[in-house]
C-alpha positions in Angstrom: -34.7 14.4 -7.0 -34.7 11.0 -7.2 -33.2 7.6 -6.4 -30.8 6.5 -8.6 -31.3 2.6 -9.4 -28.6 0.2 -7.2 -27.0 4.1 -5.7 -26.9 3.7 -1.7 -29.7 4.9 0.2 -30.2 8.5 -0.2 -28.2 9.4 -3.3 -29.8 11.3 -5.3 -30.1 12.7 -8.9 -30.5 16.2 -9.9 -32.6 17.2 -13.2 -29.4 17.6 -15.0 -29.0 13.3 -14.3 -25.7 14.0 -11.9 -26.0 11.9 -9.0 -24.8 13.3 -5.7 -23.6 11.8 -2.3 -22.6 13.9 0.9 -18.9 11.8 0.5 -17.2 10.2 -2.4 -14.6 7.1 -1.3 -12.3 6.2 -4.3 -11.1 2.8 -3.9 -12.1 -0.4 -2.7 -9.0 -1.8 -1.2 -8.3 -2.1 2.3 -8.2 2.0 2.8 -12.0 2.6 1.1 -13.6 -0.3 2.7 -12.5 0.7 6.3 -13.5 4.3 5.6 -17.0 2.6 4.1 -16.7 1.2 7.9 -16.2 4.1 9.8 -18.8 5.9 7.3 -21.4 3.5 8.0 -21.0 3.5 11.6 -20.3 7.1 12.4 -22.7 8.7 10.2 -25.9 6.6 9.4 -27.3 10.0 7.5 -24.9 10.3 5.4 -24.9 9.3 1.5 -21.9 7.6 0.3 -20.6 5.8 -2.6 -17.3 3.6 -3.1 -15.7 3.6 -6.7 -13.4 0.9 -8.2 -11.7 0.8 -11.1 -10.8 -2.5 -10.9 -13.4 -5.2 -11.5 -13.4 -6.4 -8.2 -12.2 -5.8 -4.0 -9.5 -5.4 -2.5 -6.6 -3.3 -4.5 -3.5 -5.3 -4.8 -4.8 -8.1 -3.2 -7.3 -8.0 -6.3 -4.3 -7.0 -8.9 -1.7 -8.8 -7.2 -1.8 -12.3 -8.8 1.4 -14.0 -9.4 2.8 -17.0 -7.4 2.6 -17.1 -4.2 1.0 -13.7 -3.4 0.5 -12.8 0.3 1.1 -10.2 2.9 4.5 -9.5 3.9 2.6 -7.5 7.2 0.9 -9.7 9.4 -2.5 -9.8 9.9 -3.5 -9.2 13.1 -2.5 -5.4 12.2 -2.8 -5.6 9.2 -6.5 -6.6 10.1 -8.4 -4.1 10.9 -9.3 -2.7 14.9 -12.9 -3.1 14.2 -12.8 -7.1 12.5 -10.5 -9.9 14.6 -8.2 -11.7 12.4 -8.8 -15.3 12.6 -6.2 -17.0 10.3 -2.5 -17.5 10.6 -0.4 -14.5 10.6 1.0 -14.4 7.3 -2.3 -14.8 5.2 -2.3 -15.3 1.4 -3.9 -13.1 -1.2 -7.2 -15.0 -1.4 -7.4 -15.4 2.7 -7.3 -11.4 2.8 -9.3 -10.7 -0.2 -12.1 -13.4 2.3 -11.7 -11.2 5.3 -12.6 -8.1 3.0 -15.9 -9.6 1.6 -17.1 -10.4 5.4 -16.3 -6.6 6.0 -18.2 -6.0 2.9 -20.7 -8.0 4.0 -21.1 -6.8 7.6 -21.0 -3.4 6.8 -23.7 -3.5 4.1 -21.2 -2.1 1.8 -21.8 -4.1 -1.6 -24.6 -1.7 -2.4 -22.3 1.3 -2.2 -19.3 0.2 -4.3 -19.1 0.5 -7.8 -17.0 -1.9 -9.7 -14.9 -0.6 -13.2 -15.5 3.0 -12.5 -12.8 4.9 -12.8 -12.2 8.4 -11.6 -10.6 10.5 -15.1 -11.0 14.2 -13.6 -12.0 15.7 -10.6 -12.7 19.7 -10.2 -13.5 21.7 -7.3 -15.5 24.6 -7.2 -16.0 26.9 -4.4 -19.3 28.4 -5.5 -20.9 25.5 -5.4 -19.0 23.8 -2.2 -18.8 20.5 -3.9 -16.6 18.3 -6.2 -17.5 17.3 -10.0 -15.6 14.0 -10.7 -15.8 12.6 -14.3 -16.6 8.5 -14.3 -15.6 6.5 -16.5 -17.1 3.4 -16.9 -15.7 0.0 -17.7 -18.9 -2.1 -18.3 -20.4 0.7 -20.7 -17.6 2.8 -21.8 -19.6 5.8 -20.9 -18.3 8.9 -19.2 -20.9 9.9 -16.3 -20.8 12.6 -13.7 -21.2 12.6 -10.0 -20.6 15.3 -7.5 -19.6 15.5 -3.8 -19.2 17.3 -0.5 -16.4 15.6 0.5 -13.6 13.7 -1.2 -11.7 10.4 0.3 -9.3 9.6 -1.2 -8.0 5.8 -1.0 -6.6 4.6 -4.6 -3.1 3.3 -2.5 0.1 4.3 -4.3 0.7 1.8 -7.3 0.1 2.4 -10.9 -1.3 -1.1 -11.1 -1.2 -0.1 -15.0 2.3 0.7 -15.6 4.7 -1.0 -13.4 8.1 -0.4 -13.2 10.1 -2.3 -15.7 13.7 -1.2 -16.7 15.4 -2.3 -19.9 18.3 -4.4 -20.5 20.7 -5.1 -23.2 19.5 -8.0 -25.4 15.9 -7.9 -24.4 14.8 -8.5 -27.7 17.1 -11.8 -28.4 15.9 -13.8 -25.3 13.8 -17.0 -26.5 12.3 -17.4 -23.0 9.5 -15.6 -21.5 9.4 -12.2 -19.6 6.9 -11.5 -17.3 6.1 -8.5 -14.4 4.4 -9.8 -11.0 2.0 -6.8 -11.7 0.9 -8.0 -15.0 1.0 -12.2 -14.9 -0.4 -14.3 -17.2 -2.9 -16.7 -16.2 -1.6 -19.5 -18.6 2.5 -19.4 -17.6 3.0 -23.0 -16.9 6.7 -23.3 -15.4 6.6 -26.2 -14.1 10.3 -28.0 -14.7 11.7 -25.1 -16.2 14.3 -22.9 -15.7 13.6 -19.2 -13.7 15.2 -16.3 -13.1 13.3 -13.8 -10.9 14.8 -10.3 -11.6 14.9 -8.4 -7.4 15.4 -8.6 -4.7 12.6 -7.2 -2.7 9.1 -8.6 -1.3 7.8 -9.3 -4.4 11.1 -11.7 -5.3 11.1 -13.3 -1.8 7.6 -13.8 -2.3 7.7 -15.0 -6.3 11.2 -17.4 -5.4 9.9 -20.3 -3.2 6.5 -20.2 -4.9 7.7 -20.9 -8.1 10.4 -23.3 -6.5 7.5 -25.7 -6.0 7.7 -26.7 -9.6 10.5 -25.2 -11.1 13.5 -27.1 -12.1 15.3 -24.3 -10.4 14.9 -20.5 -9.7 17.4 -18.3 -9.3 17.1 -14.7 -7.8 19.1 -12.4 -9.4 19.5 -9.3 -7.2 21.7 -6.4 -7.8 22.0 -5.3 -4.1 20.5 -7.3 -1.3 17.7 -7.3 1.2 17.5 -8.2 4.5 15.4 -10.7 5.2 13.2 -11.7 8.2 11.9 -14.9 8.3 8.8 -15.1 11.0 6.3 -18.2 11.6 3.2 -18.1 9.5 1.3 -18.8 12.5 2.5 -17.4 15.7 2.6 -19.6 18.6 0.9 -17.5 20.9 -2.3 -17.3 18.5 -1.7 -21.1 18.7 -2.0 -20.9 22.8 -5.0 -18.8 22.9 -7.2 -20.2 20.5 -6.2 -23.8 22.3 -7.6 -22.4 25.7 -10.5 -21.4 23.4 -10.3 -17.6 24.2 -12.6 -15.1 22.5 -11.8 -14.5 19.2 -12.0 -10.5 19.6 -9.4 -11.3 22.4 -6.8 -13.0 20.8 -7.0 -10.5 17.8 -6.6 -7.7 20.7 -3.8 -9.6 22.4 -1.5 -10.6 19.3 -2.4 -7.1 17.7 -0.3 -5.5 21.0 2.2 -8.2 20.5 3.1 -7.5 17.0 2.9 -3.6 17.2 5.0 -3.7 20.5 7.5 -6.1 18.7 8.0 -3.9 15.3 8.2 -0.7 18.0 11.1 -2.4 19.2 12.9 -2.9 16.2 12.4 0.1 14.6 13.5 1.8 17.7 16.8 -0.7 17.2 17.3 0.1 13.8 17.3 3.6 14.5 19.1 4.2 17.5 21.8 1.6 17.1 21.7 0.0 13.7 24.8 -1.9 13.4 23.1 -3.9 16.5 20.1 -4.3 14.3 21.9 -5.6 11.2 23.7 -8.1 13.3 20.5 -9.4 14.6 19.0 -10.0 11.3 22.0 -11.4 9.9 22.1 -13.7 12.8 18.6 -14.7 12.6 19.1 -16.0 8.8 22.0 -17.7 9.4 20.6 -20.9 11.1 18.1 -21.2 8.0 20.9 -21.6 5.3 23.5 -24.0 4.5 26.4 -24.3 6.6 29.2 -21.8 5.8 26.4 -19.9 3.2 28.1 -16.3 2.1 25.2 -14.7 4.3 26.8 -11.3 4.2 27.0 -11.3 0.4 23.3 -12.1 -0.6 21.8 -11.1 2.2 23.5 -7.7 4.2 22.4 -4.4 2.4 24.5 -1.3 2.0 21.6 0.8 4.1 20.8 1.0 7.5 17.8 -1.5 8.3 14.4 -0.3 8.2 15.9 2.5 5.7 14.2 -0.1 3.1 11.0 -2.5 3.9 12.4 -5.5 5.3 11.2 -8.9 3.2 9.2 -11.1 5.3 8.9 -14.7 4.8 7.0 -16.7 6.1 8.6 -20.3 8.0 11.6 -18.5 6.5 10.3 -20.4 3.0 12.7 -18.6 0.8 15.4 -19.8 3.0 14.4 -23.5 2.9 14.4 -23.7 -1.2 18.0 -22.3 -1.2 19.4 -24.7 1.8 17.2 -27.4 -0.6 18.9 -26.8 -3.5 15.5 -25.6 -5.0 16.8 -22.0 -5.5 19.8 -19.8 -5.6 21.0 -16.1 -5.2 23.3 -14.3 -7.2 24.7 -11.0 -5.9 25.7 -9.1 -9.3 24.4 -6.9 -12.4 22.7 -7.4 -16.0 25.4 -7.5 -18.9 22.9 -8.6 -21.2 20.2 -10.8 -22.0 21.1 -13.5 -24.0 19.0 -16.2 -26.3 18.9 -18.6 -23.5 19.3 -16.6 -20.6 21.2 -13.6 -19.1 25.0 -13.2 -18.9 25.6 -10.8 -15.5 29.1 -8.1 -15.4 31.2 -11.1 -14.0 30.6 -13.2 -16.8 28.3 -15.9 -15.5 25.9 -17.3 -17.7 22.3 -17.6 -16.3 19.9 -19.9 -18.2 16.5 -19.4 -18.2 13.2 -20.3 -20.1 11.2 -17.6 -17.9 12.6 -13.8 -16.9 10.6 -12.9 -13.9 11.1 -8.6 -13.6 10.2 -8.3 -10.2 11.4 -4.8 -10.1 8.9 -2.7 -8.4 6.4 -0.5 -9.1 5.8 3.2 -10.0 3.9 5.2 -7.0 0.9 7.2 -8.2 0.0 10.6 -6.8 -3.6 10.4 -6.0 -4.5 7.7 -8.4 -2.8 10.1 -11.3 -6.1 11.7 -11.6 -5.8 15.7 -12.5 -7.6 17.9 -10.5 -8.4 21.3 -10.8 -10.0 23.9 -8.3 -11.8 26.7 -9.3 -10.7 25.8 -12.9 -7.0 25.9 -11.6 -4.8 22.9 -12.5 -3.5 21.5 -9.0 0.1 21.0 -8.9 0.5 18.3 -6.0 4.4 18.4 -5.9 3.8 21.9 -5.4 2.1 21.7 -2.2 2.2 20.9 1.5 0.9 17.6 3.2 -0.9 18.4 6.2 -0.5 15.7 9.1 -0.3 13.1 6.0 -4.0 13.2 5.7 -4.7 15.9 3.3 -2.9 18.6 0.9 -2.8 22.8 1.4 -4.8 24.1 -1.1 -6.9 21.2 -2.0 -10.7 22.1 -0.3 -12.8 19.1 1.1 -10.2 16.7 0.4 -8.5 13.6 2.3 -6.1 10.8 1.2 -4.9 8.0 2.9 -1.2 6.6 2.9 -0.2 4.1 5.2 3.4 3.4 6.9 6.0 1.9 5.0 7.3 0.0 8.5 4.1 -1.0 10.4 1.2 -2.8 8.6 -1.0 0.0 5.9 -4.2 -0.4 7.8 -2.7 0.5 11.1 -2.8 4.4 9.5 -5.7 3.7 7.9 -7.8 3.2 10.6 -6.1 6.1 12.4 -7.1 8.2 9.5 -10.5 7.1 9.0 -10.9 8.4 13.0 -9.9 11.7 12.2 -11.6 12.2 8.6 -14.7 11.4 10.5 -13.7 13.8 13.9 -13.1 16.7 11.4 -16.4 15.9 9.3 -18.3 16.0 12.3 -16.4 19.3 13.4 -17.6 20.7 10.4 -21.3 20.0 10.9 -20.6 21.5 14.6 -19.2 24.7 12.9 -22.0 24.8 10.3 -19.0 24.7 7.4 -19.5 23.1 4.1 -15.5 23.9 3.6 -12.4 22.8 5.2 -8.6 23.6 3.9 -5.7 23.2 4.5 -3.8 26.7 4.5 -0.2 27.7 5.4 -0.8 29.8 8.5 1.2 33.2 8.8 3.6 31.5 11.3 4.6 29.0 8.8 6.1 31.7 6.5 9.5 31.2 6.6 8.9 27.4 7.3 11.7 25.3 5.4 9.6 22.9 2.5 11.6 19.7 2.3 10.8 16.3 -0.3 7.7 13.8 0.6 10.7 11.4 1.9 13.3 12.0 3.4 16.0 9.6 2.2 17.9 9.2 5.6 14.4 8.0 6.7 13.1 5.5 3.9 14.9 5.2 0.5 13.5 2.5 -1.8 13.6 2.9 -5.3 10.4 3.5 -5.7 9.9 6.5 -3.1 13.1 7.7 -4.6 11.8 7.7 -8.2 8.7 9.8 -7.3 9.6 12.2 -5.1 9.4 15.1 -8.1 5.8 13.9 -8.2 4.3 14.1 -4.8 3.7 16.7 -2.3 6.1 17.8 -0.1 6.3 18.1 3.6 7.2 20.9 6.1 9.4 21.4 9.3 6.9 21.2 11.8 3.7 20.4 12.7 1.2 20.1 10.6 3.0 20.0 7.4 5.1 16.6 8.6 4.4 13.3 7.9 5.6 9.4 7.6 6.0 9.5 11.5 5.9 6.2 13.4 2.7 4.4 14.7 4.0 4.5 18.1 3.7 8.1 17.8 0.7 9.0 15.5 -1.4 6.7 17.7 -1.5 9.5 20.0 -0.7 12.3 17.8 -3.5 11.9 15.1 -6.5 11.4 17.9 -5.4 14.3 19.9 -5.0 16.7 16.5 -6.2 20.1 16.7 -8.6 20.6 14.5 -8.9 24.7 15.2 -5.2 25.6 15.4 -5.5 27.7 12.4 -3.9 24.9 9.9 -7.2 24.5 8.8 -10.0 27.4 7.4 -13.3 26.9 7.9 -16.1 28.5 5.8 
């Protein structure tokens, strides 16, 4: 064998020109660089190689590039355990995508992620104990192989490709422009024109006030609202300890605690008494808009709070282009589009040079990518999640999905612990193959959807559920638990209760 030019130390090529590394990561967003991290630092032996589809780091924050484009999590969890965060809370796309390349950098990662290769097929095959994955790639067009002990897989859940994007009445008659936040075009100027942003979620509360800047005024038309949180980009405390010039790794530590102990709390809220909950987050937009503003119209959903992700804004920014006069809300539904604009089902008339769809997303199943095992086609929505890490029937195998309440990286780090505890169990056990198997006491286990809709609801989750996996009634087949209580769960999982077969 040989050494594959610009491959990470010890990859290797066969005769047959298939290079091979102990574990394959597939993603370089915030998921596959942490487990680059953990890699690195936990096993030093080990060959590894990051792939990226995208030309460049960092997943949506690499994708993600319409106005305004920032975490809606803040960053000192969203951070990761191993790196302090050392900006404000609420960090923009470019500040995040600047943390990730000192990570990269730290870590002595760049050699071991390749850029525009995307993953088209991946088989399993037990003879062999390894995974074939088909690459193809973007600079050469070429189709290439690589195989691998172990699979990671960290792709996140958008189809960065095909967003979601309903259609209207009238589409085809608008003059204006209409874009997607997914797919913006570099060259929109809309400065002193006329916006409508289309949602009411993240992605709208993010797009509004950026776009308010310039525009001659942008109004978000929503069909049902969102509530809306609006916290301080920089949190005073952070302020406090960095004045008294307290170590940095300190300061993450300490506002990390702050803001996991202060979403604890309202989650707990929302779920144990959510009419308490709703009339706190009412009450805390209320002193950021106009006097006698219809707060219970625009901004007081239907569903119980945390049932959806709640928006967060940053200095309440959203708020201050409305009470400015910069922006506006309107509470209804599409009639139709119109030549100049869009006329809603109560008749007003909505002018607009730009259409902003900021409708959401479609989620992807494992990046979309088929996979088969032992020539079988695998049928996610036909299987089991185990502890939200991996899938029954899928050998050698690991994905990661964050928490739709607590900041993505939170999981993903508690992930990235165990993938690493239950490759190391593997070496202790001398097994080249671990899966995830229904155990005989799980026969008459009751299979229910991937979410449960009392839980978490939004219409993306709802509009995939007949495409992902399904979870269980009990332990291990459950999943989209709370951080408060995987951060004990997931270290402490049993890695030999039979869930998992060993050869």
């Amino acid at each position: 064998m040989t050494i594959t030019e610009n491959a990470p130390a010890g990859a290797a090529t066969g005769a047959d020109g298939v290079e091979h590394v102990d574990v394959l990561v597939i993603g370089a967003g915030v998921s596959g660089i942490d487990a680059g991290h953990h890699l690195r630092e936990r096993f030093p032996d080990k060959t590894f190689a990051i792939l990226e589809k995208m030309p460049g780091r960092g997943g949506t924050w690499w994708t993600h590039r319409f106005p305004g484009a920032r975490s809606d999590s803040d960053l000192f969890t969203y951070g990761y355990a191993h790196k302090p965060w050392r900006g404000p809370s609420i960090a923009t796309s470019e500040e995040i995508t600047n943390y990730l390349d000192e990570v990269i950098e730290e870590d002595d990662l760049k050699a071991a992620i390749r850029y525009r290769h995307e993953v088209t097929a991946a088989s399993w095959s037990s003879s062999d104990h390894r995974w074939t994955l088909d690459v193809l790639r973007g600079d050469t067009g070429e189709t290439v192989r690589m195989t691998c002990d172990f699979l990671w897989m960290c792709q996140g859940y958008y189809n960065h490709q095909d967003p979601y994007r309903p259609e209207w009445p009238g589409m085809e008659d608008f003059r204006g422009v209409i874009v997607h936040p997914q797919t913006w075009p570099e060259d929109l100027d809309w400065e002193g024109k006329r916006v409508v942003v289309i949602g009411s979620g993240a992605t709208a509360a993010t797009v509004v006030p950026a776009m308010a800047e310039k525009a001659a005024h942008v109004t978000m038309l929503q069909r049902t609202p969102t509530f809306v949180a609006a916290v301080p980009k920089t949190h005073e405390l952070a302020v406090q300890l960095r004045a008294l010039d307290i170590p940095e790794d300190w300061t993450h530590e300490i506002l990390r605690r702050a803001y996991i102990e202060q979403f604890n709390e309202l989650t707990r809220m929302c779920l144990e008494t959510p009419e308490e909950a709703r009339q706190f987050l009412l009450g805390e937009m209320r002193p950021y808009l106009p006097e006698g503003y219809d707060v219970e119209k625009d901004f007081n959903p239907g569903y119980r709070p945390w049932q959806q992700r709640i928006a967060v804004v940053p200095d309440g920014d959203i708020f201050t282009a409305i009470k400015e006069g910069r922006a506006s809300v309107v509470t209804d539904t599409i009639d139709t589009f119109t030549e100049t604009g869009i006329r809603t089902s109560s008749g007003q008339e909505l002018e607009a040079d730009i259409v902003v769809s900021a409708t959401g997303f479609n989620l992807s199943a494992l990046g979309d990518i088929p996979f088969t095992v032992d020539d079988e086609p695998v049928d996610v929505s036909q299987a089991v999640t185990w502890r939200g890490i991996m899938i029954s029937g899928i050998p050698n195998m690991a994905y990661v999905f964050g928490y739709f309440r607590h900041s993505w990286t939170l999981r993903a780090d508690l992930v990235s612990d165990l993938v690493c505890r239950l490759l190391a169990h593997m070496e202790a056990k001398g097994a080249t193959t671990v899966t995830p198997t229904l155990r005989p006491e799980d026969a008459d286990m009751e299979i229910r959807p991937w979410s449960d809709p009392e839980n978490f609801n939004s219409g993306y989750v709802m509009r995939s559920q007949h495409k992902m996996f399904k979870q269980g009634d009990r332990a291990p087949w459950t999943h989209m638990h709370e951080y408060a209580e995987e951060r004990h769960t997931l270290p402490a999982a049993d890695l030999d209760d039979g869930s998992l077969q060993y050869r």
